[in-house]
Every structure is written in C-alpha cells, then in structure tokens.
C-alpha positions, 0 to 999 in steps of 0.5 A, spaced: 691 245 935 684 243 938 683 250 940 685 252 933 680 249 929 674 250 934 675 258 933 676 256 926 669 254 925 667 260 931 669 264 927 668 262 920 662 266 917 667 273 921 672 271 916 668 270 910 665 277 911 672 280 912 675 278 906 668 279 902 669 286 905 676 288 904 674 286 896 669 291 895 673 296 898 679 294 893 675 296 888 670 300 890 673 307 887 676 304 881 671 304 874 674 297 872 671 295 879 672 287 880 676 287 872 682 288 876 683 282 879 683 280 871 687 285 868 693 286 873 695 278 873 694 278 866 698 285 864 703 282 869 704 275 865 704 279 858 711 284 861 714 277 863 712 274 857 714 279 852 721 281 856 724 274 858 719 270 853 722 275 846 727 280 849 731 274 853 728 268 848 725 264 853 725 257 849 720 254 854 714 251 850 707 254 852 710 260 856 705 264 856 702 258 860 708 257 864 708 264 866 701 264 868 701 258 873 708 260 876 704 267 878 699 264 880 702 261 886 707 266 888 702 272 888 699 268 893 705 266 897 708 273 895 701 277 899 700 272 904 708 273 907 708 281 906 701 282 909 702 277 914 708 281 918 703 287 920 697 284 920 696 285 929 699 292 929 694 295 922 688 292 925 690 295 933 683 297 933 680 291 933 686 287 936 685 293 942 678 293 943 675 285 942 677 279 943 679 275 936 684 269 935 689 272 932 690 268 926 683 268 924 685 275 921 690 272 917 685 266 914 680 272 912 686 274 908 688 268 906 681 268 903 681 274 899 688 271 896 685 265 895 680 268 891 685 271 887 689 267 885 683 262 883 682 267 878 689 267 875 689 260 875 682 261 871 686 266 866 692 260 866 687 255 864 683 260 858 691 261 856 692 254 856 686 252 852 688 258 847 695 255 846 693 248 845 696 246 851 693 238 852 689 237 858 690 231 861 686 229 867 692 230 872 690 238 871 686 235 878 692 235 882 693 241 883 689 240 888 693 238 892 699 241 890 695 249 893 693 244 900 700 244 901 702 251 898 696 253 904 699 250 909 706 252 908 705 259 907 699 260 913 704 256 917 710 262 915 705 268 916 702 267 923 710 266 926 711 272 922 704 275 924 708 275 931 715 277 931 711 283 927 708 286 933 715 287 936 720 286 931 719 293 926 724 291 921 722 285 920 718 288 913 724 290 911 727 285 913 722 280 909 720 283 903 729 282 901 728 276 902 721 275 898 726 279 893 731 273 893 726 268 893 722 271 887 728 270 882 730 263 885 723 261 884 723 259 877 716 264 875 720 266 869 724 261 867 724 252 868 729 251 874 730 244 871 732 246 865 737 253 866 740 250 873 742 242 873 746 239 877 746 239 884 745 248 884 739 246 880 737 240 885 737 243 891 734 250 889 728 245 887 728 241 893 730 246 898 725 252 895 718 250 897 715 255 893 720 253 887 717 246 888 710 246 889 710 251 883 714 246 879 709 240 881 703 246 878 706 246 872 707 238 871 700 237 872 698 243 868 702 243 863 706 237 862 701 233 863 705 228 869 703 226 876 705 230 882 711 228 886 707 225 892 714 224 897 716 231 896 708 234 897 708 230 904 716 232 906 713 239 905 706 238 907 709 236 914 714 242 914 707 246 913 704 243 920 710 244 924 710 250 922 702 251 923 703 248 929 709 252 932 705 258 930 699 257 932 702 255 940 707 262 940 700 265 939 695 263 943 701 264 948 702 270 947 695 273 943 693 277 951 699 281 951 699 283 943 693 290 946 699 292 950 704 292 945 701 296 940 
C-alpha cells in the first residue's frame, strides 16, 4: 500500500487534469453545456418522484428529498462499477504506449463521478430547503458516510478493473447484477419501512449501498447520528478490498499491454 499512495501523489495533478478533461469533453457539443449536470439528476428525481411518489403513492415524508440523496450516492456507485470494468482496455493507447499505474485511471474517474455527485447533493440540499426539511448539524455526517462509500466502491472497481482485461463478459455480467442491486438499494422506496423483519434487516446490512445511503438519509433528512459500528464494519470491508485490488494490480499491471 505504500507504493500506492506514493503514486497517488505522483500522479495526482495527471488525474485532476483528466477528469477536468473528460467534463468538458462531456459537454463540449451540448447547448446546455455544463447545465446538464443539473438537469439529468434532477429530471431523473422528478420521474422517480412522480411514478413511485403519485402513480404508487409513496407515503414517504419529504421524498423529493429521499429520492435525491438516494440518487445521489447510487450514481456514483452505479458509474463507478460500470466504468470500472473496461477502464484498461478503452484507454489501450495509453495503457499500451506509457507506464501508468493502473488505478490512477480509476481515481480520475472517480474524480469526474465525485464532482457529479456533489452537485446532485447540492440539488438534494436546495430541495431539502424548499421542503422545509429541518437541517440539523448531523447534515455533516455525510461526510463520512461518502468516505466509506469511496472506499467500497474504488476497492469493488480496481478487482473489476482487472478481471476486465480478460474476462469480456464480465460487463454483461455487472451490469444484471447493478440491475439487482438497483431495486434492493431502497432509492425509491425506505427498506426500513416496506421490508421488516429479518429480509428487510439483512438486505440493510448485507447491501453496502443500501446501508450507506440509508445513513445518508438519516443524517440528511432525519436529523439522527450515523451507525458508527456499521460505517467501520464496511469501512473495513472496503480497505480489504482496496488492498486486494491493489496487490492483483501491481502483480499484474506488466502484462495488461499484452492482453489488450
């Protein structure tokens, strides 16, 4: 791990400029420019809104609000999964031609997805306000609540990162489980409420996205304090996987160029 953060900071200004790169080559052809990154989290929230809020009748208090922290922190889980899986081989030129760690592509990624999603949670904060929703100081919490959701997910996608070189149905493969995932995560819908019992119990605990964003919304919203046994269980869970990624890469980074 050593190695790691010492290329970490070696090629920290590289990943800043890539991922500053990559979103203006987003939005470099779009009229609406850097507005999207607006619009499409909060269009998205309006269809979940109207279709499980009014069609389904979604009792949830403040769940515009709900809705919009959910979303937030699936986005990034959900772009940093799917992204993580053909990282080496889209960038093979690169990959092919210089010496790069190979996890350094995934934290410039994870830059432009962190960006992102501080601006959905700037929209989940506006609506919060407009909702009336009462702000307490535990809003901070977050904080750690996205640390640990950072770690899981950079952890989840340099061991995806890698299978990816050689294993080429393993988007396919992610993407159905990401599906899965999506409608047990609880974005549209409390998994406290609708699934009691021991079902509801384990989807919460053994689902890290479910659980983190539930602590997101018990901050945000609820104005409680975070669950500090169940943020270290899977803070812990997310170094060992960054630790395992992060050995399988350095073992075999030399032989990705052939690969590909």
């Amino acid at each position: 791990m050593k190695k790691f953060f010492k290329n970490i900071k070696k090629y920290y200004k590289y990943a800043v400029r890539s991922a500053k790169a990559e979103l203006k080559s987003e939005v470099a052809d779009s009229y609406l420019n850097w507005l999207w990154w607006v619009i499409e989290p909060f269009c998205f929230m309006l269809i979940y809104t109207f279709i499980f809020g009014y069609v389904f009748k979604n009792n949830e208090l403040y769940f515009a609000s709900f809705v919009m922290v959910g979303q937030a922190l699936w986005d990034f889980f959900n772009r940093m999964i799917t992204g993580s899986v053909k990282l080496i081989v889209n960038n093979r030129d690169l990959v092919t031609k210089v010496y790069i760690p190979k996890y350094i592509l995934l934290f410039s990624k994870s830059l432009t997805y962190l960006f992102k999603m501080a601006i959905s949670l700037g929209l989940a904060l506006g609506l919060m306000i407009f909702q009336h929703v009462p702000i307490t100081w535990h809003l901070i919490l977050i904080i750690p609540v996205i640390a640990v959701l950072y770690v899981i997910t950079f952890g989840i996608g340099m061991i995806l990162m890698h299978h990816g070189v050689t294993f080429n149905d393993l988007g396919n493969l992610t993407n159905i489980a990401l599906r899965m995932v999506f409608y047990l995560s609880g974005i549209f819908y409390n998994i406290r409420s609708r699934l009691k019992g021991k079902l509801g119990y384990l989807l919460l605990r053994a689902n890290p996205i479910a659980f983190l964003m539930d602590q997101a919304r018990q901050v945000a919203i609820s104005g409680n304090l975070v669950s500090i046994k169940g943020l270290a269980f899977w803070l812990v869970i997310g170094l060992i996987l960054c630790i395992y990624g992060v050995h399988v890469i350095h073992k075999y980074e030399n032989s990705y160029a052939k690969v590909i």
